[in-house]
N, C-alpha and C positions, 0 to 999 in steps of 0.2 A: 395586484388583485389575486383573489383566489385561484382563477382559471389559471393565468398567466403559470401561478407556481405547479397548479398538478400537470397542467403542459410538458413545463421542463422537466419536473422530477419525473414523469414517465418516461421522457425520452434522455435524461442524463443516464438514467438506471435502470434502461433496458437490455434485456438478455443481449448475449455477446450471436447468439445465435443467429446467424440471417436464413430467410425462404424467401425464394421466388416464385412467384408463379401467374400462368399468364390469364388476360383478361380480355375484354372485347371492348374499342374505345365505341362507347353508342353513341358521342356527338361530342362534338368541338364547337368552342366559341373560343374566336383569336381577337383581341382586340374591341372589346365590347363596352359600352357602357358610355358614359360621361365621356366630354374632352379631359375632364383631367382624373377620372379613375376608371381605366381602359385596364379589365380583367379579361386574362386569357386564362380558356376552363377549356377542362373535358371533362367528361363522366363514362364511368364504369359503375357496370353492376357485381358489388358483393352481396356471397350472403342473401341475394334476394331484394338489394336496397341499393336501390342509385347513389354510389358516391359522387362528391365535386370533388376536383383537384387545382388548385390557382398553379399556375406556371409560368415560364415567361415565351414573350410572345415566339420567340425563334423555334422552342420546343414543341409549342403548341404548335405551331403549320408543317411541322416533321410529320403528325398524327393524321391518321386516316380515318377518317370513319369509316367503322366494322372493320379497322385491322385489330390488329393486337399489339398488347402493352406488357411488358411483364413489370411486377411490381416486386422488389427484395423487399421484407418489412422484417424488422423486429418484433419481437412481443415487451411493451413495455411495463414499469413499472406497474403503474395501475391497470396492467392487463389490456388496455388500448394497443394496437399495431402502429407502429414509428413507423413509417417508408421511411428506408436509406436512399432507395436504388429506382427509377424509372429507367426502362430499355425501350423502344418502341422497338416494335418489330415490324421491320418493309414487309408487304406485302410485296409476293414475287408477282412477275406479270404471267399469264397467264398464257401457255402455249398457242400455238396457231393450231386451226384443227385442219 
């Protein structure tokens, strides 16, 4: 179908170029849904606009709410951003006062 192909060609024929940079996860859902289609989400705000991201579930309970993520993306073909790369980033624990 059409989607399926600007998918791939965006992401076969995107720039060689990668950027990183970090995000705030605003919520996690691990394991959610139906018994037998159980999606593991988080979201991040780009841009001003709630992203979803499907992951699997081991990833997804890595993520902390309000830590951070950093995302490596591509610019792809049709100008869409390909993720390569998800990093979460530990939040460190917080000193004793």
């Amino acid at each position: 179908s059409a989607p399926v192909i600007v998918s791939k060609t965006n992401r076969w024929f995107a720039q060689e170029e990668i950027t990183c940079k970090a995000y705030i996860v605003k919520r996690r859902s691990c394991g959610t849904g139906g018994t037998k289609n159980r999606l593991n989400l988080f979201f991040i705000r780009i841009d001003g606009s709630e992203e979803r991201f499907v992951t699997n579930k081991e990833f997804c309970e890595t993520l902390i709410e309000g830590g951070k993520i950093e995302l490596c993306t591509r610019k792809g073909f049709w100008g869409y951003d390909v993720v390569e790369i998800f990093n979460p980033i530990i939040a460190q624990p917080k000193p004793d006062k």
